[in-house]
N, C-alpha and C positions, 0 to 999 in steps of 0.2 A: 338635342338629346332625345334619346326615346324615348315615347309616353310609357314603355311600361317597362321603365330599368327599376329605378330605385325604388326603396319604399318611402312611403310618405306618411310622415307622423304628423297626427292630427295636432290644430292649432289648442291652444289651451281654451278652457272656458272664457275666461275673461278677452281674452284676444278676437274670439270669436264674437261677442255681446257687444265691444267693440266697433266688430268691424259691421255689424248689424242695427247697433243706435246710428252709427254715421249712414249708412243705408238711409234709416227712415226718413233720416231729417233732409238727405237730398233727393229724394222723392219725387217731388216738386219738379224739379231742371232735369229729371236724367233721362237718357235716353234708352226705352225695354226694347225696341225692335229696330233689326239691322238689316238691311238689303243686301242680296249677295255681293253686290257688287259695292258694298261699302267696306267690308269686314278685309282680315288677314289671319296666317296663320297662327300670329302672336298675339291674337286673342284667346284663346281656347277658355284664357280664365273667364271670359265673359260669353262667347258664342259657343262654348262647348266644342271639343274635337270635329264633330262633325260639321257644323254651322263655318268655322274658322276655316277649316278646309275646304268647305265646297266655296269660300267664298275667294281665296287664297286660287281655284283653278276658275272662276272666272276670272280672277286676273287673269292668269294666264292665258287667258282666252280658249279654254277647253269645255268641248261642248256639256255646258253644266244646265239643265232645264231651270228658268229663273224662279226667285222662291225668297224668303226671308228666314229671320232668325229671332225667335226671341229669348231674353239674356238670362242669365243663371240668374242673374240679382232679381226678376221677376220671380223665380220659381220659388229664393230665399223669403222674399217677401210674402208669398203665397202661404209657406210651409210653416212663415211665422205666424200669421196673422189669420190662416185659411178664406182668406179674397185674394184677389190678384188686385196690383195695384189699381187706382181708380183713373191712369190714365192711360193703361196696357189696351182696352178695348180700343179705342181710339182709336192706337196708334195700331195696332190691327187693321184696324178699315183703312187707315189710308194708304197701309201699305197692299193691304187685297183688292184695295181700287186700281193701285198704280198695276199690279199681278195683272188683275183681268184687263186692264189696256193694251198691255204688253203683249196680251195672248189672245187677243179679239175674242173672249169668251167671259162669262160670267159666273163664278161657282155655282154647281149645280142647275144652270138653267136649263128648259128642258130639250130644246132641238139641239145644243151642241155644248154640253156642260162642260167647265173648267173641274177635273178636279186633280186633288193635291193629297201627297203621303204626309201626315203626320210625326214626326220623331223625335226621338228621344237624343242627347249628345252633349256627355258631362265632357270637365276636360283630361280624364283619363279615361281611357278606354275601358268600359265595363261588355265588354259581346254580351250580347242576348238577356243583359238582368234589366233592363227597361223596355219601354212598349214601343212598338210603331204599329200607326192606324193607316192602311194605305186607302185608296179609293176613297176619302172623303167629299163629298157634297153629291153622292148618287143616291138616286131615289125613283119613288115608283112614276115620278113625275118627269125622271131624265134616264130610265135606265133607257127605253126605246128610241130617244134622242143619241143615246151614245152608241147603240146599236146603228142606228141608220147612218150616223156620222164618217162608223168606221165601216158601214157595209158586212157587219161579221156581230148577227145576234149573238152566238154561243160566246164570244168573249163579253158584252157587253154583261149577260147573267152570270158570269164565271166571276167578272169584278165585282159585282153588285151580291154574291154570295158572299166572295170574299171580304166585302165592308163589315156587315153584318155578324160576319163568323169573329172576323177582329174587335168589331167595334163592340159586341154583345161580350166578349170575352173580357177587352181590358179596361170599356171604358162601362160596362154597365155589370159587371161584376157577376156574369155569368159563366157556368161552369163548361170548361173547352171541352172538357171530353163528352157534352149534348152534342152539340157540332159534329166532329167527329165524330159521333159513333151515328149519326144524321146520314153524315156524308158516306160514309162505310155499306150504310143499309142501301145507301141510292146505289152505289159501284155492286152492292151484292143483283140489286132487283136489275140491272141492267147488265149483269155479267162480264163489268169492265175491270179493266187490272187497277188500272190509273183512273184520278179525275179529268185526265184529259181525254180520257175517252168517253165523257160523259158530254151526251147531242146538249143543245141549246136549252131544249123541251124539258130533259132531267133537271136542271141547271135551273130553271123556271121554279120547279115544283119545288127544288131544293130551298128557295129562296122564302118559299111560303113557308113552309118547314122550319127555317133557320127561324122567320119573321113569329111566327106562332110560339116558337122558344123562347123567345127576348118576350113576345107578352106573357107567358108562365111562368117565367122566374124571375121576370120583374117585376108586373103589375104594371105596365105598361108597353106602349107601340113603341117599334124602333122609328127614332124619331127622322122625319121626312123633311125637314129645315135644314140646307145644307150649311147655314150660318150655326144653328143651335149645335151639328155634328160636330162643327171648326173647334167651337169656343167648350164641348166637354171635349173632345179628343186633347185640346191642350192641356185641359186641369186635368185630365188622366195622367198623360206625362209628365206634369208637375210632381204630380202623387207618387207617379210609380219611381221616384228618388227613396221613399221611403217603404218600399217592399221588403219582406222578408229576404228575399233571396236578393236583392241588391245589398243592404245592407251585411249579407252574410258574405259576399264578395267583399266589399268594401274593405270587412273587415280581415279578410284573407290575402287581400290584396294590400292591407294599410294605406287605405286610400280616404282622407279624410271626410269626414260625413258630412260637411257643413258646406260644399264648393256646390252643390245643385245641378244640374240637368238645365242646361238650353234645349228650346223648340226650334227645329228645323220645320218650315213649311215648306213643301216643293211641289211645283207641278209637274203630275203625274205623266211621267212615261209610260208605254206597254210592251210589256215581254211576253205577254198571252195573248198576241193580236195573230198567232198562227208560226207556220215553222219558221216563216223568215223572220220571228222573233224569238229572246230570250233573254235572261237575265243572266250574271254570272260574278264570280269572285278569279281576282287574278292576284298575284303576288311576285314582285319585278325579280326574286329570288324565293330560291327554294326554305322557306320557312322553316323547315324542318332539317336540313344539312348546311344550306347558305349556299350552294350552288346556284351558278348563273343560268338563267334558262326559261321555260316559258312551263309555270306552274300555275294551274289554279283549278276552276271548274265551270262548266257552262250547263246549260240548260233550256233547251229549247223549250217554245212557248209553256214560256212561264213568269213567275213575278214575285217579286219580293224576295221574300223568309224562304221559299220555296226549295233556293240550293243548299244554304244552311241548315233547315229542318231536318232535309234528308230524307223527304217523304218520297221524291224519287230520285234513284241514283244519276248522276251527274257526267257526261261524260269528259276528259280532259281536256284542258284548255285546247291547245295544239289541234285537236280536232273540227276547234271553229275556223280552222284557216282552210277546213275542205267544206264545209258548209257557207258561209262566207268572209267570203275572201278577203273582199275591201275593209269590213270591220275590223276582221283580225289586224293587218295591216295600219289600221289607223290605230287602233288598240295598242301593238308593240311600241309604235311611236311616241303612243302616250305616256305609255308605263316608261320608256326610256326618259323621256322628260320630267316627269314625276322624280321620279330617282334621283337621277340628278338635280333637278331644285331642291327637294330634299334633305339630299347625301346622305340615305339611308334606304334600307328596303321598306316598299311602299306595298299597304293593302290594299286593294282596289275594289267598290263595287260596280258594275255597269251594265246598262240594258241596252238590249239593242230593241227599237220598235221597226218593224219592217225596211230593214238594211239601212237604220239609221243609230251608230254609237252616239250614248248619252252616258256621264260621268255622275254617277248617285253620290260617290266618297271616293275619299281616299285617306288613310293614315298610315303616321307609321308602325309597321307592323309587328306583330308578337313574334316572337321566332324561337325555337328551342335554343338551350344555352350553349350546345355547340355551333348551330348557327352565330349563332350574336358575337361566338369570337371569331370565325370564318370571315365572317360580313364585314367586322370591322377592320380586321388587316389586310382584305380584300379593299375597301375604301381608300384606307391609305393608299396600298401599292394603286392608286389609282387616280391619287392624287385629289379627292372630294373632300377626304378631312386628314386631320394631323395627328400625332400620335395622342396630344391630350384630350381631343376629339374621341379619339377611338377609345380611351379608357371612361368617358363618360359614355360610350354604348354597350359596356359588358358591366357585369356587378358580382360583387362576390356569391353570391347565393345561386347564381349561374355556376360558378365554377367549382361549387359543392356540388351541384348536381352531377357537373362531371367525373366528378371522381366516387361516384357511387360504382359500386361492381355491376357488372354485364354478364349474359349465361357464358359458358364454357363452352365453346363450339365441340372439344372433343367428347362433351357428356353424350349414353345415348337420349334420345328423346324419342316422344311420338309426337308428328306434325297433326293437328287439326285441322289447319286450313292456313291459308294467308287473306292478308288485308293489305289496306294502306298503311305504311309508318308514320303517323301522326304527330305519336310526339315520343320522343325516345326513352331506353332505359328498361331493366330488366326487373318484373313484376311479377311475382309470384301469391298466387289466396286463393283461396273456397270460391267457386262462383255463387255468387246471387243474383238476384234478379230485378231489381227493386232496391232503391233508398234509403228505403222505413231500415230493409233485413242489413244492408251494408252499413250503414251509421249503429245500429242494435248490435250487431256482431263486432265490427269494429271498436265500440266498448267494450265489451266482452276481451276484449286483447285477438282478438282472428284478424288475421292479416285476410283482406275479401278482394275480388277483382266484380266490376260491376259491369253486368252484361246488357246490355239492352239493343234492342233494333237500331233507335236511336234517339238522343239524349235530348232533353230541353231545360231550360233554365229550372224549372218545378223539382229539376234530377241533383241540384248545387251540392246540398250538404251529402248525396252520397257520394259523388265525384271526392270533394275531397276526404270523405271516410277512408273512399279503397286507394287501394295502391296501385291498381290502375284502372284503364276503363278499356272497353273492347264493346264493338256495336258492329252490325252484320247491316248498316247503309251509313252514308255520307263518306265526305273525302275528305282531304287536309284542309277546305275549310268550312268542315260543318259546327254546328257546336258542340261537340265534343272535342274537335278537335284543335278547335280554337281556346278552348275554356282551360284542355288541359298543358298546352304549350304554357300558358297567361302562368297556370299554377306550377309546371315542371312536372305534370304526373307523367307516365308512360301510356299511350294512346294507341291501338289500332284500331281503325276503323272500315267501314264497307266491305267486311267479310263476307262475301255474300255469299261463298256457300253456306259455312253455319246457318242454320235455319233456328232464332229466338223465340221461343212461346214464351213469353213471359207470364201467361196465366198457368202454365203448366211448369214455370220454372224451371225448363231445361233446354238443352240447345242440341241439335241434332246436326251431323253430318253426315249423309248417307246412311251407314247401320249404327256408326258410332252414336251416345247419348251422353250427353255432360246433365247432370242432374246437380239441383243445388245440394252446395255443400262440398260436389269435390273440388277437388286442385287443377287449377289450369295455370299456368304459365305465359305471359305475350312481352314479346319483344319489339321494345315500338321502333327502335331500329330498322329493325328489316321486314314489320306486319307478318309476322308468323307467329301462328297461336301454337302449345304445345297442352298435351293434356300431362297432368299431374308435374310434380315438381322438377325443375331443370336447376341443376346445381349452379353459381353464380362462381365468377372469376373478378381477380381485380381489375379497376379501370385501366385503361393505355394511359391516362391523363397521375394514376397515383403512380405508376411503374416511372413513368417520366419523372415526377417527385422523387422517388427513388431512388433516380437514378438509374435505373434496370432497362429505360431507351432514351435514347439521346435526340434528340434536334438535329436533325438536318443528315441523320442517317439512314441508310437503305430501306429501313423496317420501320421509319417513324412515320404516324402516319400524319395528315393535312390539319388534323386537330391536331396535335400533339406538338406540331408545327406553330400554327394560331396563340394557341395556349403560353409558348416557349416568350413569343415575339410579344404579347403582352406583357406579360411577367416580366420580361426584358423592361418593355414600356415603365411599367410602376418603380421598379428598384430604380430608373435611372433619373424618379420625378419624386421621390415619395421625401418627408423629413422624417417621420415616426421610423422607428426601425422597431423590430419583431423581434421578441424573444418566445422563449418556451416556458410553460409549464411542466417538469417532469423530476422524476424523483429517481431516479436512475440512471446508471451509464447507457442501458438499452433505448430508455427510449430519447434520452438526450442527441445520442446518434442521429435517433429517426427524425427528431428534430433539426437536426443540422441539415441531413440530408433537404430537409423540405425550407433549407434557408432562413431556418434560426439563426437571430445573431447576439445568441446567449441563454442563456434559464433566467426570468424573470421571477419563477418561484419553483421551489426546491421544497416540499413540505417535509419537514422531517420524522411527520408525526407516522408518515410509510412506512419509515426505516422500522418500527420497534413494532410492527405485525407480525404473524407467521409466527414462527419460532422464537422469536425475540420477546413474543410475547408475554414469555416466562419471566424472563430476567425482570420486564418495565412494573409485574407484579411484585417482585421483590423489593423493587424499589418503593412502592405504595405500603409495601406489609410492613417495612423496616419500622423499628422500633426503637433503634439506638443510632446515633450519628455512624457507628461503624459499620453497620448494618444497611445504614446507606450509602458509604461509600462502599461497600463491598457491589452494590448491585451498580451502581456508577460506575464504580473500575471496568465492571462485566462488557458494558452495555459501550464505554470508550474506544476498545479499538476495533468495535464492528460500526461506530458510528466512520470513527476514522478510515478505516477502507472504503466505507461508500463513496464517501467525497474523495477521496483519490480519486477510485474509479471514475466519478461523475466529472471533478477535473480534468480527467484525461482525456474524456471526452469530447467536454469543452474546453480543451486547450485553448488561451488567445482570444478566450468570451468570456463575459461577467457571466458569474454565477451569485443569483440573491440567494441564500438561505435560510429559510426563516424558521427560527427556532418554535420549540414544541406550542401548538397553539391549541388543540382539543380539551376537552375535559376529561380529566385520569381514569374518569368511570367507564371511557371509553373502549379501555386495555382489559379492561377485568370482566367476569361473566357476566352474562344476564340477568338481573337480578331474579327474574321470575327463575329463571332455570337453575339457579345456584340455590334457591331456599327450598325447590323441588327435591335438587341432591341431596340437598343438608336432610331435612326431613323426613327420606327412605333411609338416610344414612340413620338415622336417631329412630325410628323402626325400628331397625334392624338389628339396634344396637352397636352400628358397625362405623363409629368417630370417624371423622376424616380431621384431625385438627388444623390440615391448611384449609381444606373449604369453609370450616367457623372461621378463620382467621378474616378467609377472603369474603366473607357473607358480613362482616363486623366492617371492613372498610368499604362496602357496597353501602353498605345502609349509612353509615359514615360522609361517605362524597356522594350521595343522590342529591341529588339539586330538582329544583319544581322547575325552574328552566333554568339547564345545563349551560345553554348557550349563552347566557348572561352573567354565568358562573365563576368558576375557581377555574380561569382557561389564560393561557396566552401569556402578557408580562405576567399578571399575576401569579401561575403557578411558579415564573421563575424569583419570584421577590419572596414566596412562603415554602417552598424546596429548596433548601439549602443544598447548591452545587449542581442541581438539574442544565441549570444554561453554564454555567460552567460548564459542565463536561461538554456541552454539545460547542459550544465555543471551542475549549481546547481541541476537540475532536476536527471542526474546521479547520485550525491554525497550524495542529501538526499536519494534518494533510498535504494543506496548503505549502509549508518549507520543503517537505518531503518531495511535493512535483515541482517546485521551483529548483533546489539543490539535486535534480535529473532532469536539471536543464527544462523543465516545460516552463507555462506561462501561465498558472495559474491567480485567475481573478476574481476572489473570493468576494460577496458582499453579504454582509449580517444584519438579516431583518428582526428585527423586534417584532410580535403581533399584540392588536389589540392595544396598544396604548391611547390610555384617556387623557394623559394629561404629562408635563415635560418634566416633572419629578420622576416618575415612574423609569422614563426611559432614562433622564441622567442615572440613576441608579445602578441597574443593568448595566448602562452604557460604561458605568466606573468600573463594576466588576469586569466587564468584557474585555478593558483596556489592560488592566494589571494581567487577566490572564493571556492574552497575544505578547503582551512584554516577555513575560515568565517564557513563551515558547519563542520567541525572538533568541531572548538569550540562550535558552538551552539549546536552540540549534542554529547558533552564528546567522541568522538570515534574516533580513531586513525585510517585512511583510507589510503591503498597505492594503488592510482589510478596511474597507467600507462599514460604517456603521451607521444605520438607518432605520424604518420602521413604517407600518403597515398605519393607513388612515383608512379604518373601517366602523369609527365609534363619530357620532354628530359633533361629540364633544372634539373630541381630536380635529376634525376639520375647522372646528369653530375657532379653536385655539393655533390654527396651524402656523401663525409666526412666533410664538414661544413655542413648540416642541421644534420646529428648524435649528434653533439655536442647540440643540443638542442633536439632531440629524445629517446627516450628509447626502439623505436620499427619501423620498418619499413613494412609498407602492401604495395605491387605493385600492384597497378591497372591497371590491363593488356587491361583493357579492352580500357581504356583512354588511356593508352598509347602507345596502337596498334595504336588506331586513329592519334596519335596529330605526332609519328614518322611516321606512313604513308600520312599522310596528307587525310586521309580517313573520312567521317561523315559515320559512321556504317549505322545507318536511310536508307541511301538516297543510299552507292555505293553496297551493298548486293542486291539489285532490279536492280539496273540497268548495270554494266557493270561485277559482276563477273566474272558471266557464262561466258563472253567471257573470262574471263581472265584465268577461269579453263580449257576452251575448248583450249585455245591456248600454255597450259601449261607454263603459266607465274605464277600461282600459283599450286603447288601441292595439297593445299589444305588452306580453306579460312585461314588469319592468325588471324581471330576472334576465329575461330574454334580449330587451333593448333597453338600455342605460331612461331614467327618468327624466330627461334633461332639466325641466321644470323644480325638480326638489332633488334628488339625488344629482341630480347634472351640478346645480347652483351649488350644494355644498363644496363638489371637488371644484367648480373653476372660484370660488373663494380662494378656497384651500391653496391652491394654485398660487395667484397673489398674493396673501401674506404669504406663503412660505417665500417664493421670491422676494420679495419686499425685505427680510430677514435676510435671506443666503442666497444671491442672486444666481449662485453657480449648482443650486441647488435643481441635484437629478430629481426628475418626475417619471412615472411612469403608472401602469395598472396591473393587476392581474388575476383582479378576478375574470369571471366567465363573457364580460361583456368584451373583456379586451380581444375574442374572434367573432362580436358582432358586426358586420356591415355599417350599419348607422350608427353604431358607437363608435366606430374607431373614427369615423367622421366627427363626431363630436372632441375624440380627445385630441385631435391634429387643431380642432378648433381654437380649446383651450392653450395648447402650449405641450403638453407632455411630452417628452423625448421616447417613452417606446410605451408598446402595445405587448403583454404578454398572453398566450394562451396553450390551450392544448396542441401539441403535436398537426394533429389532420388538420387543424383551422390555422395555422402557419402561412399557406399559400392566397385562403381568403383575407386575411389580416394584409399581408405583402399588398395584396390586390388594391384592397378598399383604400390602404395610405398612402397608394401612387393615386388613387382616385380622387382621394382630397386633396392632394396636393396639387393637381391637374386643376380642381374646380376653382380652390382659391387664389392659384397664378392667376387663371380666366377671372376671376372675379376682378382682382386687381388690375387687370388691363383693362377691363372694361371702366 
């Protein structure tokens, strides 16, 4: 499966503390460092994705430079206890002895030093939120030794800057932009574009420069012990697990906090030894569409970070086969090999040192979500993996993204410029220039696009403020444009006409000027930037929904295709089945269209808005039993036509209905605004005596909180004939489209019941009156009668209310609130974010089901109600039932369907062919 499908919800506390005392205590016996040629892919929980993979292509026998690994359990132990364990040095040296054997050199010695990149490598892929320290063990005691070795002083000071500029930055807490703006001033005093155009001699001065910086802001010498660089370069990387801007990935990505960063040690390759070197990123498919082909980017002498930072632009892969030849050639090979041992698209990094290929990584790669369905029924037809294979490489939050709207090609527009398509989808905001201004505006409610030359990790939180990202260097895989495939933003990048000043906050093309603040428009589809706003059209993937293009015709396109063959996939694996939430015949339709297979909830407290809203007052004002049934009679056969309509709809599909559940104060004015009127009215002298009436039952039914109030069974157990009518209202419906031949499948929700009195109750009245409309219209009607577990209580109890149930709906949404003690309204504005930022939540538990406390009530609930009624329907409908990871969780538990809004219908399909897929696999395994 792909490292970066699913999300992943963090373990609980106690599971975690858990699995950290069994840690300490095997201490002792374990084993912190692994030799490449020890490890596999199917470590990654221990060697980290990169560690597991680079060791995984020594198996393979691909030219991997040798190097070791040490384990996430060291870095746990570090983070816990701030030491490394007491026998991690050791096993260090024995393995940097066996290194230096292997490579007849000694780190840092001075006529021919060994030295080795540093790295960072969790086992999900976080790009660019942790450190790598390259060039370790150079110094003033070997930089001349590595010079003479390689016969090319200027690279020997080009690495030996480069340690310094890294190592001052991440391991000694120095600020990068000295560096830079160091190196800036050398290319100004020397008149070069590039740092490759800076001689040996600049390169020298530079180093003293960078060296004089690390002792000003540190208070000390960059240190000259190529052992002392080894052992802080690792505790740097240990550290840098708990960076701000990892952490805020982490949490973005729901990537559990507590799995740690493996150290990758490697001996050092060079891509800066001159032109017939370089470094580069390759991708065995197009990341961005999922076409076969030869994508990535290269870069001649160069090294490292160099192609991803995007400090200079990159030319396309494909061009290394006229610079050379033989690498290219051994490279296609690789990546074809890669791919297939994998059976998925694979990322590549690789250096070439003077016409010799070396394999830095490889994983598998991020890919925009139309890629990922491309990829995948490209793999099948290909015979690498199987269809339940293939549904564990797409996710449903992928195929949200497809169906967001695209510009309207027939809008006009003005072009600005093009770039690379980076990561797809149509984005419209204000340009800004800057993080602070995108994140600050972005609250503010401004939809922003974030401009920059180009991105780096420091740029996180604005990336995901804007709505998209647009940068005038790097390619498809710089960090931008890697960061934002990971998140689904829309990307163009390496506009290079745009010309970014970001100190002057605005971007120039020719005469044209984008000043912050206006509108600009990018299409990461096709990298064309538009200035000010380009009207949006709907997806090809919702019309497909729709209906409006079909699969496998003239006009459908290769996505719509992908998309089809999936969807196929899930329905023909999935047990949950999908219904809808909708309150109408319109949009019940639109639900069917998108492969409803029914209304799981029907609120009927829609029906009496708008206009109706009159009447639901008369029935609150009433004063006399006649008086209430006159505003009931009213209010009866406009209930009654809805449900027709909505029957008809759903012909041949259950329909739940769930009688009125809000609080009455809902229907009636504002209170603030109704004692406003009353009180100009008593001015004025000018009575209104329905608004005293209606100001008299305001103050009457205000509740201090409403939602724990006079709602749901309640109002129907102290309104005489309220569910009544809305019952009859069902039942004649109901005979009315069965006796015109339809197939209406009515089901009657109760809400809100605490306890199995409440609903026998109801349930008795409900039954006399379907009797009373049986008889009066010859027709034999089996209405469902059932009821909503959205109260603790109610789940606690849930094999006594089964015994008066025939079906059980968890309202998640209610019962997220009432077990957390949360008013949704009020604590989503006000204290979340702190609670996301301090990782007390993973993710809101409105958003993804609780498993831990909300989870545990319903799979109780689940069992006794079984245990009672074994034939007894389960089902959800609150808002989690079109989450991704919750609908995994209810296939878990048992429930027979998933209900939710209309557009989340096709992601719902999706995720319970996906679980159903993992748990066969599970079970075969």
């Amino acid at each position: 499966m792909s490292e970066n499908q699913d999300p992943h919800v963090p373990t609980s506390g106690s599971a975690r503390e858990e699995s950290r005392d069994e840690s300490r205590q095997r201490e002792g016996t374990r084993k912190f460092v692994y030799d490449f040629t020890e490890g596999n892919k199917d470590l990654k929980h221990l060697l980290g994705g990169k560690g597991a993979n680079l060791a995984e292509m020594t198996n393979l026998g691909l030219p991997v430079p040798p190097g070791f690994t040490i384990t996430t359990e060291a870095c746990n132990i570090y983070l816990d206890s701030g030491t490394e364990p007491p026998a991690l040095r050791d096993e260090v040296s024995t393995h940097l002895d066996a290194l230096e054997r292997k490579m007849g050199k000694r780190l840092g010695q001075a006529d021919d030093p060994l030295l080795v990149s540093v790295r960072s490598g969790a086992k999900f892929s976080m790009p660019g939120m942790m450190e790598t320290v390259l060039n370790v063990g150079l110094s003033d005691g070997s930089v001349e030794g590595l010079a003479e070795q390689a016969g090319d002083e200027r690279f020997a000071w080009d690495s030996y800057r480069r340690l310094i500029q890294m190592f001052g930055k991440t391991v000694l807490g120095v600020d990068g932009d000295l560096f830079e703006d160091a190196l800036e001033e050398a290319k100004r005093a020397k008149g070069a574009a590039t740092d490759v155009d800076l001689a040996a001699g600049d390169l020298r001065k530079l180093v003293e420069r960078f060296k004089k910086i690390v002792s000003r802001e540190t208070g000390r010498d960059f240190p000259q012990d190529p052992r002392e660089q080894l052992d802080l370069a690792i505790r740097s990387v240990f550290e840098s697990w708990n960076t701000d801007r990892a952490k805020l990935y982490r949490r973005q990505e729901r990537i559990p906090g507590d799995l740690g960063t493996a150290v990758t040690v490697c001996s050092m390759v060079f891509g800066n030894l001159g032109p017939d070197s370089g470094t580069g990123v390759a991708f065995t498919r197009d990341p961005a569409s999922g076409h076969q082909g030869v994508y990535g980017d290269y870069l001649q002498n160069a090294q490292g970070e160099d192609v991803v930072a995007g400090i200079r632009n990159t030319v396309p892969l494909a061009e290394l086969a006229t610079i050379d030849k033989t690498s290219y050639d051994r490279l296609l090979a690789i990546m074809e090999t890669l791919e297939t041992h994998y059976r998925d698209l694979c990322d590549i990094e690789f250096t070439i040192e003077r016409g010799q290929l070396w394999m830095l990584q490889t994983r598998v790669g991020k890919r925009t979500a139309g890629a990922a369905f491309r990829i995948a029924t490209q793999l099948v037809d290909q015979g690498l993996i199987d269809e339940a294979e293939a549904l564990q490489r797409v996710n449903g939050a992928q195929l949200a993204q497809l169906m967001f709207p695209r510009f309207d090609e027939e809008a006009e527009r003005e072009l600005l410029g093009r770039g690379i398509a980076a990561s797809p989808g149509a984005a419209v905001g204000k340009a800004v220039f800057d993080s602070y201004t995108a994140i600050k505006w972005s609250r503010s409610g401004e939809k922003v696009i974030l401009i920059r030359r180009e991105t780096n990790p420091d740029d996180l939180e604005g990336m995901i403020a804007a709505e998209g990202i647009l940068t005038s260097r790097g390619g498809k895989t710089s960090h931008a444009a890697v960061v934002a495939r990971g998140m689904g933003k829309t990307c163009v990048c390496g506009a290079e006409e745009l010309e970014v000043d970001t100190k002057a906050r605005r971007l120039t093309v020719g005469e044209r000027v984008v000043e912050e603040g206006d509108t600009v428009s990018i299409d990461g589809s096709t990298g064309r930037v538009y200035l000010g706003e380009v009207p949006v059209v709907p997806s090809p993937v919702v019309e497909y929904f729709e209906g409006r293009m079909h699969a496998g015709a003239d006009d459908a396109d290769e996505l719509v295709e992908a998309v089809h063959r999936m969807m196929a996939y899930a329905d023909r694996r999935r047990r949950l089945r999908v219904r809808a939430n909708a309150d109408n015949a319109e949009d019940a339709l639109r639900a069917r269209r998108f492969g409803a297979q029914g209304i799981g909830l029907c609120r009927t407290e829609h029906m009496f808005l708008g206009e109706r809203r009159e009447l639901v007052e008369k029935l609150i004002l009433a004063h006399t039993d006649e008086e209430r049934e006159v505003a009931l009679g009213a209010l009866m056969p406009l209930q009654k036509q809805d449900f027709i309509e909505l029957f008809e709809a759903m012909d041949g599909l259950p329909v739940t209905v769930r009688l009125l559940d809000p609080p009455l104060h809902e229907f009636l004015p504002d209170i603030t605004e109704l004692s406003v009127r009353v009180a100009l009215a008593e001015a004025r002298k000018d009575h209104n005596e329905n608004d005293l009436r209606l100001l008299q039952a305001v103050h009457k039914l205000h509740e201090q909180n409403p939602m724990l109030g006079l709602r749901g069974v309640r109002l129907g157990l102290v309104i005489p004939g309220l569910f009544a009518m809305q019952v009859r209202a069902i039942a004649e419906a109901a005979a009315e489209r069965k006796n015109a031949k339809g197939d209406p499948r009515a089901e009657i929700m109760i809400p809100l019941v605490g306890t199995v009195q409440e609903l026998e109750l109801v349930r008795d009245e409900a039954e006399q009156v379907i009797a009373e409309v049986e008889h009066a219209t010859g027709t034999e009607l089996k209405l469902a009668l059932g009821t909503m577990i959205e109260l603790p209580r109610a789940a606690l109890t849930a094999g006594q209310i089964a015994e008066a149930a025939e079906f059980f709906s968890f309202g998640t949404n209610d019962l997220t609130q009432t077990v957390w003690g949360f008013s949704r309204d009020d604590v989503e504005a006000s204290f979340f974010t702190a609670y996301l930022e301090k990782g007390i939540f993973g993710v809101s538990p409105f958003e993804t089901i609780d498993r831990d406390g909300v989870g545990s009530l319903v799979r109780s609930a689940v069992e006794a109600g079984r245990a009672t009624r074994p034939g007894l329907k389960l089902g959800v409908c609150g808002e989690h039932g079109g989450d991704p990871d919750s609908v995994h969780f209810f296939h878990e538990v048992g429930l027979d369907y998933v209900s939710c809004s209309p557009f989340r219908i096709p992601v719902a399909r999706l995720e319970a062919g996906r679980a159903a897929a993992r748990s066969q696999g599970s079970d075969a395994r």
